[in-house]
Phi, psi and omega in degrees: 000319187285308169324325157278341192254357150285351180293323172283166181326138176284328187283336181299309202275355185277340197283272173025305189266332171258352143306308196281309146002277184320301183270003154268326213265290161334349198253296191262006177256095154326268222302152176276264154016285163318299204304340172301331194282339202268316179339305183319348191272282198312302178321332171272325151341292179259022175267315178293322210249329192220029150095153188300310197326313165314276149345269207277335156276044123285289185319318167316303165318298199282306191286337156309290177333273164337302134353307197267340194276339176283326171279012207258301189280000194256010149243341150330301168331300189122330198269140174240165207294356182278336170280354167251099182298324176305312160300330153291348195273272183330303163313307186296299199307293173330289172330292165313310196304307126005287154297285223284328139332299166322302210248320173307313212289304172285330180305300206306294205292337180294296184328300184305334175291300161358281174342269184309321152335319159308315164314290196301330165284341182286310202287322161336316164314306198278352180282327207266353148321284183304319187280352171296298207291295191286336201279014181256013180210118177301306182316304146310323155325290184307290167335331185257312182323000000 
């Protein structure tokens, strides 16, 4: 089941994740300040699982996202959002905070996938070693398998 649901766009299911996020989190979260703190999941998702390139158009995705859903009520209103500078200020902080996250967050994991890739060829290695070694005495060979 989890195979099939990679198959689809990667980019689909994080836009998905910071809709349905987005539209939850509005309905039942007051505070600006939370609701900003929950954006942040798809963007740590996708720093783990597909790399900065990702990480950071997610993060992107979440400070639009975020833009247009903070601005939607201030114009229901009427007050648009550039006359509360403090709420734009928090927004702005948040974004940077966000990206550099973003891009720290995904930098780590690609290096850790590296790694294990590295690991594994190494460790591929000392086998196709050992069976080089051993495959030279029939007695041993048979023994060791």
């Amino acid at each position: 089941m989890l195979r099939l649901i990679e198959r689809v766009n990667k980019e689909l299911w994080l836009l998905l994740s910071m809709f349905a996020i987005a539209g939850l989190l509005n309905v039942l979260a007051d505070a600006q300040r939370v609701v900003l703190g929950f954006y942040t999941l798809p963007t740590v998702v996708a720093a783990y699982l597909y790399g900065r390139r990702h990480a950071v158009l997610t993060a992107y995705g979440s400070v639009l996202l975020a833009l247009l859903v903070t601005a939607m009520p201030t114009a229901r209103t009427g007050d648009w959002m550039f006359h509360q500078p403090r709420q734009l200020a928090d927004l702005g902080a948040w974004a940077g905070t966000l990206l550099v996250t973003a891009y720290l967050m995904g930098t780590v994991c690609e290096r850790k996938n590296a790694q294990v890739r590295e690991l594994r060829q190494t460790y591929n290695g000392v086998l196709v070693l050992l069976r080089h070694f051993i495959s030279k005495d029939e007695y041993t060979e048979h023994h060791s398998y």
